[in-house]
C-alpha positions, 0 to 999 in steps of 0.5 A: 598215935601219929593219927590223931593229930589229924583227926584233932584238926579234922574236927576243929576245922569242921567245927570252925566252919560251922561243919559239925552237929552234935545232937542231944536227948535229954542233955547227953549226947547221942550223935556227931555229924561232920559234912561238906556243902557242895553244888552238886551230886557230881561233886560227891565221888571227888569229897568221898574219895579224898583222903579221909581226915582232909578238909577241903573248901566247899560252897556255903551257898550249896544245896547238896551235902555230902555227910562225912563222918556220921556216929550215933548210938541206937539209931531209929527214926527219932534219931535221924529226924533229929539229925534232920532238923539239926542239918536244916537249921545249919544249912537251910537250903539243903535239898538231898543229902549223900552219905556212904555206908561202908561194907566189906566189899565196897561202900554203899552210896545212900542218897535222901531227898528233903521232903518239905520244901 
């Protein structure tokens, strides 16, 4: 219980910092994404590994996302597009975008370059 406050000004600070997507189909919701504009990959290891509901300032301008929180149901390519376009139209100037899987022995880094620019 004494988790959720946190967890409650995680979001709202996301979400005030134009730092959430909420995706659709057809009207109900189907995937949440929080992420950090950032400068650099360099950057990514010191985002990844801060302390998990903390909000640190990042760089509007950047061109590299970290994705943070990341939740949907049934996942597939349609899905992800849509994650895409969503990111796209928020932060235009994206170039590769970084995200972490975690696994029971150590989180796997996956690292995706836009395609069309």
């Amino acid at each position: 219980a004494e988790m959720l406050p946190a967890i409650d000004d995680y979001y709202w600070t996301m979400a005030a910092r134009r730092r959430l997507l909420y995706v659709q189909r057809e009207g109900a919701p189907v995937a949440l994404c929080t992420f950090f504009i950032l400068d650099s990959e360099a950057e990514v290891p010191r985002y990844h590994q801060r302390p998990m509901w903390s909000t640190p300032s990042d760089t509007p301008s950047g061109t590299v996302l970290y994705i943070d929180k990341l939740l949907g149901l049934d996942w597939d390519r349609d899905l992800f597009r849509a994650i895409e376009g969503a990111i796209t139209e928020a932060v235009p100037q994206w170039q590769v975008a970084v995200w972490y899987r975690p696994s029971q022995d150590e989180d796997r880094r996956y690292t995706y370059r836009r395609r069309d620019v």
